[in-house]
C-alpha positions as CSV (number, residue, x, y, z in Angstrom):
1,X,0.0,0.0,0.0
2,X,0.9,3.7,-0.5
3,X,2.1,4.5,3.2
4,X,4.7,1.6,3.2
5,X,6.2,1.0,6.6
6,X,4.6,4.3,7.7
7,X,3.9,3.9,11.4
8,X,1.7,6.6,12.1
9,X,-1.8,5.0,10.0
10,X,-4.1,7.8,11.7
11,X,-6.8,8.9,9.4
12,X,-10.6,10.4,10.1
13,X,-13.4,10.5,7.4
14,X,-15.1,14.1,7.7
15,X,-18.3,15.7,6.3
16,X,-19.7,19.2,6.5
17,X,-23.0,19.6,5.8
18,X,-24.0,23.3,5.1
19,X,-27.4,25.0,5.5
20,X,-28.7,28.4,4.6
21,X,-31.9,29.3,5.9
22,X,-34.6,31.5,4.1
23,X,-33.6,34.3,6.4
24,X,-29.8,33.5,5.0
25,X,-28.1,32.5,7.9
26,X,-25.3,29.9,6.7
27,X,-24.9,27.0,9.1
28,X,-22.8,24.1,9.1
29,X,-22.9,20.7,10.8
30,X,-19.9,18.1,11.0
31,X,-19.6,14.8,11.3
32,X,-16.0,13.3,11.4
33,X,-15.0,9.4,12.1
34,X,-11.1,9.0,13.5
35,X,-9.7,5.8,12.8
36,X,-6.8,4.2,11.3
37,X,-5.6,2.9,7.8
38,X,-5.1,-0.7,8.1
39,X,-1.9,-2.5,6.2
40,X,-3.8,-4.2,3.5
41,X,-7.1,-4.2,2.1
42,X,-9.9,-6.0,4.4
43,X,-13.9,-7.2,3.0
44,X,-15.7,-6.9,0.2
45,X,-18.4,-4.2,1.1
46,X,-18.9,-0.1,0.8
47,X,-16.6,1.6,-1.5
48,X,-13.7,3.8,-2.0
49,X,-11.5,3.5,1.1
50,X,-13.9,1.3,3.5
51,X,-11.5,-1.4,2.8
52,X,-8.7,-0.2,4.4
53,X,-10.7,2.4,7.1
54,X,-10.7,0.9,10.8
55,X,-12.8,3.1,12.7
56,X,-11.6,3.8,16.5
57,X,-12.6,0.9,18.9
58,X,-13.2,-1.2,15.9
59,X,-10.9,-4.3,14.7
60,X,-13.0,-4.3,11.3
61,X,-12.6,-2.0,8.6
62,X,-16.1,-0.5,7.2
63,X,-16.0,-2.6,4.4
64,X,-16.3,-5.4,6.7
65,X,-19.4,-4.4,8.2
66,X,-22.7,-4.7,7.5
67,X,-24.6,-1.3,6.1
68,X,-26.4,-0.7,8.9
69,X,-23.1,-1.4,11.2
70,X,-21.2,1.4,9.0
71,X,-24.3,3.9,8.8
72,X,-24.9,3.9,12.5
73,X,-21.2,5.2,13.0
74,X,-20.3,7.2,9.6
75,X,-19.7,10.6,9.0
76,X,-22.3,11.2,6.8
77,X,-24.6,9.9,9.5
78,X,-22.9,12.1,12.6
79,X,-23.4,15.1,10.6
80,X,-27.3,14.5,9.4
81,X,-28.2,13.8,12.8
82,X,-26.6,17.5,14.1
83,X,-28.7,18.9,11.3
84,X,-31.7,16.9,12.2
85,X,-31.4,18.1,15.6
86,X,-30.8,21.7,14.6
87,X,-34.1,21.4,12.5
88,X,-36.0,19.8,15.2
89,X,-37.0,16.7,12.9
């Protein structure tokens, strides 16, 4: 893989989800996932770089888990659910 011996494997996935109200105040809302990137590649599932992702207190990269195990923990998910809550939905 690209980092090579690299010791340091830290990595985080991160999403920002902006808002602008009708009034146009700009909000934002972030979701971010710290992890590590493991040494090779590891399941078959999601895409991009779930096969090497290992999210923090996890031994099994997002790729490994089921959709549901991966959505309950995401970024994307962190970040909807501060927006949801900003919204009051």
């Amino acid at each position: 893989m690209e980092l090579g011996g690299e010791e340091n494997r830290e990595a985080r996935f991160r999403t920002v989800i902006a808002y602008v109200s009708k009034d146009g105040e700009i909000m934002t809302f972030e979701g971010i996932v710290m992890g590590s990137i493991a040494n090779k590649k590891m399941g078959e599932g999601g895409f991009g770089y779930d096969p090497v992702f290992i999210p923090e207190n996890e031994n099994r990269s997002f790729a490994q888990m089921s959709a549901e195990e991966k959505n309950s923990m995401s970024h994307r998910a962190r970040a909807f659910h501060k927006f949801l809550a900003h919204m009051k939905l």
